[in-house]
N, C-alpha and C positions, 0 to 999 in steps of 0.2 A: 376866557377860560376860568377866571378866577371868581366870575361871576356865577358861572355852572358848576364849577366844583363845590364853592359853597349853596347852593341849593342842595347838590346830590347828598353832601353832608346833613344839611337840615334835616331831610329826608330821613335820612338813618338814624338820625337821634331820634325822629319821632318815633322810630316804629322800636327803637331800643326803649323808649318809654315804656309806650307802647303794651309790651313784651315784658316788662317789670312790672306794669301794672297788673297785668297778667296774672302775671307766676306769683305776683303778692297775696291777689285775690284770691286764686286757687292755691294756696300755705295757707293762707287764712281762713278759707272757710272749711279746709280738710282738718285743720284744728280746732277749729270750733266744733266739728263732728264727731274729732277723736277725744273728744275730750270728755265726752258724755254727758255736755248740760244742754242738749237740746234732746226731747223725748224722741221716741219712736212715733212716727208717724205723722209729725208734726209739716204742716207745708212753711213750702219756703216760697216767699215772693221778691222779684227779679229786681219790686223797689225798695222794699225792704234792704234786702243786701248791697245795690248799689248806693246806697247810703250808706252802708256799714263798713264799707272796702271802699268806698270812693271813686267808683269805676264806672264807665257807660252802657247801658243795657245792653248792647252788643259785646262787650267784654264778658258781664256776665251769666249770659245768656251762654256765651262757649264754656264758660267754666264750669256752670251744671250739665251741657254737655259731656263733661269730660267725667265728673264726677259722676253720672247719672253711666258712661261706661264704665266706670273701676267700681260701681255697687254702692256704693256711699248713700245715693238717696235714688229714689225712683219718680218717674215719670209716666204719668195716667193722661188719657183725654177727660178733660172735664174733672180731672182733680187736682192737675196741677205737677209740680214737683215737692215730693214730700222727703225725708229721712228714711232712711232702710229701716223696715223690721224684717226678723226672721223668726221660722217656723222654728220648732222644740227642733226638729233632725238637722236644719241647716246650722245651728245654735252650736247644736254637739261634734260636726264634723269641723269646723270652726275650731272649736276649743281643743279638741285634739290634735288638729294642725298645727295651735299654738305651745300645747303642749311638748311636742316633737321638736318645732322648731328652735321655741327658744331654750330648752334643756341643750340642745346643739349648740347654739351658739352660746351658752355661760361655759357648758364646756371647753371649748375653743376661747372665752376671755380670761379661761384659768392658762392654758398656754401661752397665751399673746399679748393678754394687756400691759400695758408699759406701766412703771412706776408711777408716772403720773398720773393714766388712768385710774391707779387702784387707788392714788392719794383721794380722786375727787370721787370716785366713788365710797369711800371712807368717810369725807364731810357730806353727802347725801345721805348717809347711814346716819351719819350724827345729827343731819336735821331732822329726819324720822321721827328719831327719839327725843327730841327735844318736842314736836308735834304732840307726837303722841301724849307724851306728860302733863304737857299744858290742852291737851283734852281741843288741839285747833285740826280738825277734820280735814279741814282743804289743803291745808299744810303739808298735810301728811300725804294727801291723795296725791300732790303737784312732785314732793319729791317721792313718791311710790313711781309716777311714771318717768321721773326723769332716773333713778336707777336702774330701768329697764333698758331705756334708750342707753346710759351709757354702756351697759352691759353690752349690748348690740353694737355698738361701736368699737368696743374694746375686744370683741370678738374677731376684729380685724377680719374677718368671712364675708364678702361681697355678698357671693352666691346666697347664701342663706339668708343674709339680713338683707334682700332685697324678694326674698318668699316673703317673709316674716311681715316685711311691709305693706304686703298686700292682704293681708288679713284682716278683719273688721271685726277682731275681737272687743275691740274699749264698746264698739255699739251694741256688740251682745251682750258685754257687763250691765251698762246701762237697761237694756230691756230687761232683762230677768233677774237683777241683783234681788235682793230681800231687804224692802227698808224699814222691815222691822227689826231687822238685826244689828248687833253695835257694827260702827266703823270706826277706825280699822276694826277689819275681822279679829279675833281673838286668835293670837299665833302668826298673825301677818306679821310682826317687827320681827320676831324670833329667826321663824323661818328668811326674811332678806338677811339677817346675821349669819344663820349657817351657808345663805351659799357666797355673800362677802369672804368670811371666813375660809372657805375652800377655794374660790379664785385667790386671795391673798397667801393662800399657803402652795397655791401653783399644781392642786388635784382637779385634775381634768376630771374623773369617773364619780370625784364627791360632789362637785359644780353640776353635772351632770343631774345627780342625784339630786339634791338639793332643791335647784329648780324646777326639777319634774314631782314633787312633795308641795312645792309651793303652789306652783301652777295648777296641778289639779285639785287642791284642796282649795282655792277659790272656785275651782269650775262645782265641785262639790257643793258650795254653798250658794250656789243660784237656786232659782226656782225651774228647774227644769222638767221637773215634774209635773208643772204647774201650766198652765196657758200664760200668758204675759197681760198684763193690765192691758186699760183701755189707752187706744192711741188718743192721742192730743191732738185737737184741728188748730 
């Protein structure tokens, strides 16, 4: 008996691995996609990445399955699996969805967020601007998106911040942003100030507001007008 039970246990530790390895690789390369330093269009190969995640080409091989259903990147005969691009209409309905949803949800972190929330949301504000001042780009870009996320958290909204999650906005940033324009955008600190300042002062309809001034005045400043550059092989 005790020789069987420790098998069956082996067994389920493996496949607990297993299953972390898993769910590691797919956090991992859904972040590296959300993050917008890989181009549109760009392929992705199965060796490449299990080197990069440390995982068996059958791990992830499921895992662009899963991501190749949620949109993330696509899958052609004969070209492979590459990074999602989108059309100018796909682009726009996209960014409006984001506009909606997350004006919802800052609204809702102006009723709900805990003290705590709005303390670390306050030292994300503060690394911002310390970013910005010393003129370090990526600084700013890392806590741009972690004030986002915690916003979405502190919205305490299941419902919503799990719309919101399936949106592929960071990839349409990336495809149509303007790099010829300064970053941050000019009014990007100001505006994360004013809807800080409206969740901290506990106005659901200025958070509201706030956010939907922010959010479209980045979608404003893409190139949607535009076609999108050339994809990257």
């Amino acid at each position: 008996m005790a020789q069987s039970y420790s098998s069956s246990d082996d067994g389920m530790a493996g496949a607990k691995t297993s299953g972390t390895r898993y769910s590691q690789a797919y956090e991992g390369l859904r972040s590296l996609l959300l993050s917008g330093s890989v181009a549109p269009g760009t392929r992705l190969t199965e060796a490449d990445l299990t080197r990069m995640f440390n995982v068996s080409r059958s791990t992830m091989r499921s895992v662009l399955v899963r991501l190749t259903q949620e949109g993330y990147v696509t899958s052609e005969v004969n070209r492979g699996v590459r990074t999602r691009s989108f059309s100018v209409e796909e682009a726009a309905d996209i960014l409006e969805a984001r506009e909606t949803l997350e004006s919802a949800l800052a609204g809702k972190a102006a009723e709900r967020a805990t003290e705590e929330e709005i303390a670390d949301l306050r030292r994300t504000l503060q690394e911002m601007e310390e970013a910005q001042s010393r003129g370090d780009q990526d600084a700013y870009s890392r806590g741009n998106r972690r004030f986002h996320q915690q916003i979405k958290q502190a919205s305490h909204q299941q419902t919503l911040a799990r719309a919101y999650d399936t949106l592929l906005y960071p990839l349409v940033m990336r495809q149509y942003r303007n790099l010829s324009a300064p970053h941050p955008r000019t009014g990007s600190l100001e505006e994360h100030q004013a809807i800080f300042l409206a969740i901290l002062t506990r106005n659901p309809d200025s958070a509201v507001a706030a956010m939907r001034h922010h959010v479209g005045s980045a979608r404003r400043a893409l190139l949607l007008d535009k076609p999108p550059g050339p994809s990257v092989t």
